[in-house]
C-alpha positions in Angstrom: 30.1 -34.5 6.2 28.9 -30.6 6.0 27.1 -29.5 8.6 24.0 -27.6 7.9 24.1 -23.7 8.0 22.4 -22.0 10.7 19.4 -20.6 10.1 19.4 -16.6 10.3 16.6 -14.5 9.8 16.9 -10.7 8.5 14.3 -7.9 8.0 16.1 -6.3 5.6 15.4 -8.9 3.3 12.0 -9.1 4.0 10.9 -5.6 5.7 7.2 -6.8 5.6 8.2 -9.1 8.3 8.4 -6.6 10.8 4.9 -5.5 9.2 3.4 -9.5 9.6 4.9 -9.4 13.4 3.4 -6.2 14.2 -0.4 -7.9 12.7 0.4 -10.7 15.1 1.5 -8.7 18.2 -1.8 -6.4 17.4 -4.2 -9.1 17.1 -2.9 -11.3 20.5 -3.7 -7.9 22.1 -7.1 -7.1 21.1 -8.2 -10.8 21.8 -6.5 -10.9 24.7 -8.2 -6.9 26.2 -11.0 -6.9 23.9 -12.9 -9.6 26.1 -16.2 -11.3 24.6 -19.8 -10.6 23.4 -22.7 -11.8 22.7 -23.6 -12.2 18.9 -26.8 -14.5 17.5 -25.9 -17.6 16.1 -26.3 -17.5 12.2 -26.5 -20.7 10.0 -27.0 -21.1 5.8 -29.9 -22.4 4.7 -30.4 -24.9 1.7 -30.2 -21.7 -0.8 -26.7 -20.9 0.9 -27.9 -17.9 2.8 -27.1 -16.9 6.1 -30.6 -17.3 8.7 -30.9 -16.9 12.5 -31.0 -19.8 14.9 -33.8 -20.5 17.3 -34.1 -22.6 19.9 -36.9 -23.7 22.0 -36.9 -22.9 25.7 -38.3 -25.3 28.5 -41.9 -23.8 28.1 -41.6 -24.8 24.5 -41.3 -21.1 23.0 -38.4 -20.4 20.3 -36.4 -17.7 21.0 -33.2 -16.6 19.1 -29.9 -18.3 19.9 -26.5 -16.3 20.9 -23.3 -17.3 21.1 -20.6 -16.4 23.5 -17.2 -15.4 21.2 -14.4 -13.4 21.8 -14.7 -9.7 20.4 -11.8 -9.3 18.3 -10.7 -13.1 17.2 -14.3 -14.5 15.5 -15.2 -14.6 11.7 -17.7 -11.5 11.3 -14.9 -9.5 12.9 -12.3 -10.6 10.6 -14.5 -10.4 7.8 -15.6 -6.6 8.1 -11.8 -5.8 8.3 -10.8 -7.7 5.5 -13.7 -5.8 3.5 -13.2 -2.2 4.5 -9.6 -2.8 3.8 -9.9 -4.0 0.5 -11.1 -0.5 -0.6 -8.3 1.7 0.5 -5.8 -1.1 0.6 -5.8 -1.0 -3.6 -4.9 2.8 -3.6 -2.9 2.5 -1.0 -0.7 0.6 -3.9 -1.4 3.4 -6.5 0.1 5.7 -3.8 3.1 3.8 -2.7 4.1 4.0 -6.3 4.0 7.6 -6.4 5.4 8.1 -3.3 8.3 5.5 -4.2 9.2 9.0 -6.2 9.0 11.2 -4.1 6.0 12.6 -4.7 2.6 12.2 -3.0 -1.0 12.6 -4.1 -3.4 14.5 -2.2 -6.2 14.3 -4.8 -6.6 10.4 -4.2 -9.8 10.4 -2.2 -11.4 13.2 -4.9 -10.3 11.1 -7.5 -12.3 8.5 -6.3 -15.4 10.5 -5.7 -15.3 11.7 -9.6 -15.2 8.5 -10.5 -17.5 7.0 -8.4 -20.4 9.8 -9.6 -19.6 9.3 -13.0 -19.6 5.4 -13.4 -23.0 6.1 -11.1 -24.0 8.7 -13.9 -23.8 5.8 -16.5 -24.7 2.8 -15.0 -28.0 4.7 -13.5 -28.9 5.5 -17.2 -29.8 1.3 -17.8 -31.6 0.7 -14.6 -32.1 -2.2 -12.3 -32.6 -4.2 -15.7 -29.6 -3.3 -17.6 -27.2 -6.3 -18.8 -24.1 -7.1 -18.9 -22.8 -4.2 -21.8 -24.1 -1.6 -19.5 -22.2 -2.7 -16.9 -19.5 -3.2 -18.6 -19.5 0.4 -20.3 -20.3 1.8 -16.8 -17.1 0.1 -15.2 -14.6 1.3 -18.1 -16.1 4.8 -17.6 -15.5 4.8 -14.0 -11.6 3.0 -14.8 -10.8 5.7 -17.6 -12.4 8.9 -15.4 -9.3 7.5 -12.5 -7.3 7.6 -14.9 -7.8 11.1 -16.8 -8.0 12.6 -13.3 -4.2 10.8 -12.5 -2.8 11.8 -16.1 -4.3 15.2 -15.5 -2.3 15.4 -12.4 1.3 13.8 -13.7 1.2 16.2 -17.1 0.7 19.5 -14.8 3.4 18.5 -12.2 6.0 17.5 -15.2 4.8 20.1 -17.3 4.9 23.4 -14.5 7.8 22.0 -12.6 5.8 22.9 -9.4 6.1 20.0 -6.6 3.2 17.2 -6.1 1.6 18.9 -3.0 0.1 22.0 -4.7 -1.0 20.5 -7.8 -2.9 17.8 -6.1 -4.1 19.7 -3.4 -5.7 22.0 -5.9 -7.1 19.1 -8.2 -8.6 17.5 -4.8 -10.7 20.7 -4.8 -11.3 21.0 -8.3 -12.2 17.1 -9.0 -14.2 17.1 -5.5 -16.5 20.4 -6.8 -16.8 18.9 -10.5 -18.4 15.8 -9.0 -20.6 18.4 -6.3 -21.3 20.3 -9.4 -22.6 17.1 -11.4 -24.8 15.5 -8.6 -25.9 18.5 -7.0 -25.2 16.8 -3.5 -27.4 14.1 -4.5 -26.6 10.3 -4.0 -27.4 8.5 -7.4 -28.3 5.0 -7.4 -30.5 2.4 -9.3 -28.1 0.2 -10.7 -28.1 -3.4 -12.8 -28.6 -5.8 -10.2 -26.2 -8.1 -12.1 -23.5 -5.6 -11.4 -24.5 -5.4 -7.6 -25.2 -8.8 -7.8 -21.7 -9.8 -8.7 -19.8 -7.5 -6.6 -21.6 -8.6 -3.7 -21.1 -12.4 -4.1 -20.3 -14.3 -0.5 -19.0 -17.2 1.1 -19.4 -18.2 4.7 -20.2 -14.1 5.0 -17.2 -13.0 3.1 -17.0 -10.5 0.7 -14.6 -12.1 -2.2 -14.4 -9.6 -5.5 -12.9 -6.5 -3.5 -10.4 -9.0 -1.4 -9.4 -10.9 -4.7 -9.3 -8.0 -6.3 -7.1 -6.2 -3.5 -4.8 -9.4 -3.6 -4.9 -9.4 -7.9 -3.6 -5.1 -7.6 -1.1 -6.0 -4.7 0.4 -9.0 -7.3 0.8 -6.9 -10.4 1.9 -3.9 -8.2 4.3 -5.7 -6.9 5.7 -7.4 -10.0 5.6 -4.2 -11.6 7.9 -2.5 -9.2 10.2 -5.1 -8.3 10.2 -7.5 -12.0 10.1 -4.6 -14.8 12.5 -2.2 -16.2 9.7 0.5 -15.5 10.1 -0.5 -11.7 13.6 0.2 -11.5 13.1 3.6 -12.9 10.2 4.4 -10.3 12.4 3.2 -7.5 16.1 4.9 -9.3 14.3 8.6 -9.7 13.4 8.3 -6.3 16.6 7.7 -5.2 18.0 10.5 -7.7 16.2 12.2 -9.7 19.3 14.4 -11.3 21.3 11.2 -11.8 18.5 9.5 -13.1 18.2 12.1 -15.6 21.6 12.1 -16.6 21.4 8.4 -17.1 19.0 9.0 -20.0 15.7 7.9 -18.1 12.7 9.9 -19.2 11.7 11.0 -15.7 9.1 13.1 -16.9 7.2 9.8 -18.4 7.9 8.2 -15.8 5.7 10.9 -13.2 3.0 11.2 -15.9 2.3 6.7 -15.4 2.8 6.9 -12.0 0.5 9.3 -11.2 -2.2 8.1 -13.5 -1.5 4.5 -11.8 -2.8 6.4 -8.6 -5.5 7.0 -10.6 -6.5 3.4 -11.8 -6.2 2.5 -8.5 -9.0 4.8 -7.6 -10.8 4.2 -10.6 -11.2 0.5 -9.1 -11.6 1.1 -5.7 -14.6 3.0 -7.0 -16.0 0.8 -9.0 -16.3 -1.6 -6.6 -18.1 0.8 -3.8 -20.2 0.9 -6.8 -21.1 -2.5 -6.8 -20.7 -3.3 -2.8 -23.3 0.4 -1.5 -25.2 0.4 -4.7 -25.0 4.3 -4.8 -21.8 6.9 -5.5 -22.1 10.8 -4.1 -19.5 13.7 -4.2 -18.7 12.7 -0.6 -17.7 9.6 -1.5 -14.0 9.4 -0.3 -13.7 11.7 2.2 -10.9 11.6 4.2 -9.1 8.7 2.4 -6.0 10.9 1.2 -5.0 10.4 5.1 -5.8 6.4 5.0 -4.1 5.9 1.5 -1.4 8.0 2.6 -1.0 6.5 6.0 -1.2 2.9 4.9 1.6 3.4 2.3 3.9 5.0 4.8 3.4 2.5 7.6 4.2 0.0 4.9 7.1 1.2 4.6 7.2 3.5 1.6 9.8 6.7 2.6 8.5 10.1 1.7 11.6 11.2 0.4 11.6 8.4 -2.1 13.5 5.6 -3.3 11.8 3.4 -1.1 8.3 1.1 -0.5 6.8 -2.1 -1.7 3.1 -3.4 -3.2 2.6 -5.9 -0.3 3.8 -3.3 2.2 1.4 -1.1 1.6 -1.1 -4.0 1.8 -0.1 -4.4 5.7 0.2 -1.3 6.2 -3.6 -1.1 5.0 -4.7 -4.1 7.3 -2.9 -2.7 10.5 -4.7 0.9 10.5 -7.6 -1.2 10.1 -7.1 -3.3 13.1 -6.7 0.6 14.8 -9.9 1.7 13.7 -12.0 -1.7 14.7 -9.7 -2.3 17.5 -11.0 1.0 18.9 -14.4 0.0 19.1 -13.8 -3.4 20.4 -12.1 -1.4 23.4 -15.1 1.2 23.8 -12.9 3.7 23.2 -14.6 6.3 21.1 -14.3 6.1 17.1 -13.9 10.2 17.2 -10.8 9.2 18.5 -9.7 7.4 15.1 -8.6 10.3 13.0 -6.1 11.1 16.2 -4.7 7.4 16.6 -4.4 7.2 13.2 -2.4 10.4 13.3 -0.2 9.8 15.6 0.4 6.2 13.7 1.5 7.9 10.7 4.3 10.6 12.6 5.6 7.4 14.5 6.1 5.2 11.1 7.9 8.6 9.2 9.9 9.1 12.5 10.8 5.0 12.7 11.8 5.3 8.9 13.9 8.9 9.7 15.8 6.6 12.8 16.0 3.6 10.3 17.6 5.7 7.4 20.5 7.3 10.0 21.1 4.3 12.0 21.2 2.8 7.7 24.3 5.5 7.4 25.9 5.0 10.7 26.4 1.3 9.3 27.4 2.5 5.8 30.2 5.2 7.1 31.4 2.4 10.0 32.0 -0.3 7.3 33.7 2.4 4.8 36.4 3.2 7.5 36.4 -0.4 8.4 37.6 -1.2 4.9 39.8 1.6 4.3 41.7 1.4 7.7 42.1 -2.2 6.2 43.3 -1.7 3.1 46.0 1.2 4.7 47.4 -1.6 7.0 47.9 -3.8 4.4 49.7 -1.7 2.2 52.2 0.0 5.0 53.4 -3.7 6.2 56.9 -3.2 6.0 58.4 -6.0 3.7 62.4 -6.9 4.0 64.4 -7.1 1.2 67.7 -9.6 1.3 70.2 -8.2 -0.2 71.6 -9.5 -3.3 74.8 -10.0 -5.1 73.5 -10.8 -8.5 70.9 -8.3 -9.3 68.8 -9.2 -12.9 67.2 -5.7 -14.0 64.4 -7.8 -15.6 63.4 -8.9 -11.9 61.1 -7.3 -10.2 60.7 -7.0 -6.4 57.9 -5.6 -3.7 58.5 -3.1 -1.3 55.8 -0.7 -0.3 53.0 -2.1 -1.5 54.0 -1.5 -5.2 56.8 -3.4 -7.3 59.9 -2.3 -8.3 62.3 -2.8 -10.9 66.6 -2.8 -10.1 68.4 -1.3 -13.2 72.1 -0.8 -13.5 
């Protein structure tokens, strides 16, 4: 009877593990420091929407109820987390995939603003009693404006040769003062309240269109980089680009989608702040190159390519997160955020440096392994009995290579 194999566990077949354990480790720590509050006790009513609780003290007046709950580790703090991740969580996808090349785009968060003022351009045109065309011709503008801006940025890199960080950090100025330019400053609003109505759908106080349609972008992302021919591409110019070249892959294409994939990405994330605030503004966005950027890293995605995953840059979304909100729920000061958050993202680049050498260490100590391996076996001396008879058509070993006895 076989006995059953023993169970074994790696991370390098699943590095979002290490990602999952570091959510668990994070969240036992802020419910176990965070301590509890005080919150009013909410219930839905027979239209489904949330209402406050009162109850009647001993001298017969009502007076709202509370409830004691811990400050981390209860539903409305777990919901506003999973919300304000699902914004920057889908570009944080868009960017893994262009840092998977080794390139980066610093534009994202401009990108998004654009997009934002221009789908708020349209949709403002119908009103609070436009149908369902207008919002669907204001969603397509706000889409295809994310992705112009990402073509925009792919075709100049590819086409000048210069590298990703100046071209983007130029478009985030340029796509940032096109949006000033068109709004003036000005936050524009009045949209269809079917659009706002739809975005904004609930249940048990959860937002569900921006976390389905985080988990729908970190599906496709994923099955396009790991399940396509396209995928290996992204993930073989990373790793090469000169050999990938040689190898008759259009790397130049291949820049120009990724790059306007970052730009979908925004295009969606913007459409749904759309929907969610009801308003877009050229500030819109500010700030989120660090977030994307940081997210994507500590998921895992190397900056010198070749490297990163959709659902890693999902956690990597949902632990900064837990930073930001775990800062409050420890009265440390949110000004203190942008510094954590900092400090988050040199520790995950310097983690992935460490990974990559202790990676080669492995590689050159297995290499000598085998070739010390292969020198003994071929220098074990072999004796040869001498023979009277000797057949020139028979061959014999000696050395490690056969040999043939002629007369």
């Amino acid at each position: 009877m076989a006995l059953p194999s023993k169970f074994s566990f790696s991370f390098s077949k699943f590095p979002e593990g290490g990602l999952l354990l570091a959510i668990v480790v994070l969240g036992i720590l802020l419910a176990v420091f965070g301590g509890s509050v005080q919150l009013p006790k909410f219930r839905n009513n027979a239209e489904g929407k949330p209402e406050r609780v009162f109850e009647t003290t001993p001298d017969g007046q009502k007076v709202p109820a509370f409830e004691t709950v811990n400050k981390f580790f209860n539903p409305r703090t777990l919901i506003q987390i999973a919300k304000d991740t699902s914004f920057f969580a889908i570009m944080a996808v868009g960017m893994t995939v262009v840092i998977i090349t080794a390139g980066i785009d610093l534009s994202v968060g401009a990108i998004y603003a654009l997009a934002s003022v221009c789908g708020a351009l349209v949709l403002t045109q119908y009103g609070s009693s436009g149908g369902v065309g207008a919002v669907i011709v204001g969603v397509l503008v706000t889409i295809g404006v994310g992705v112009l801006c990402g073509l925009v940025n792919g075709s100049m890199i590819t086409a000048f040769n210069v590298h990703p960080f100046i071209i983007t950090l130029g478009t985030m100025a340029i796509y940032r003062g096109i949006a000033f330019v068109q709004t003036n400053g000005q936050s524009i609003g009045g949209f269809p309240e079917a659009f706002r109505d739809f975005v904004r759908q609930e249940f048990n106080g959860l937002s569900l269109v921006p976390l389905i349609v985080m988990i729908i972008v970190m599906i496709i992302g994923g099955i396009f980089l790991s399940k396509m021919a396209i995928g290996r591409k992204v993930y073989a110019i990373g790793g090469n680009e000169t050999a990938s070249r040689y190898s008759g892959i259009r790397v130049g294409s291949v820049k120009v989608l990724v790059y306007a994939i970052s730009g979908l990405t925004a295009g969606i994330a913007a459409v749904l702040s759309l929907g969610y605030y009801g308003a877009g503004s050229s500030g819109d966005g500010s700030g989120y190159e660090l977030n994307v950027i940081a997210a994507a890293v500590v998921g895992g995605a190397s900056l010198v390519g070749g490297k990163g995953t959709a659902l890693g840059a999902l956690l990597g979304a949902v632990i900064l997160q837990m930073i930001s909100n775990g800062l409050v729920i420890l009265n440390i000061p949110q000004n203190y955020s942008q510094i954590v958050i900092g400090l988050v993202v040199i520790a995950a680049v310097l983690f992935d440096q460490f990974n990559a050498w202790l990676a080669n260490r492995r590689l050159l100590a297995k290499t000598s392994r085998i070739k010390k391996e292969v020198l003994e076996s071929s220098d074990t001396p072999v004796s040869i009995t001498p023979q009277t008879k000797s057949n020139c058509n028979e061959p014999f070993r000696f050395g490690g290579s056969y040999w043939f006895c002629c007369r």
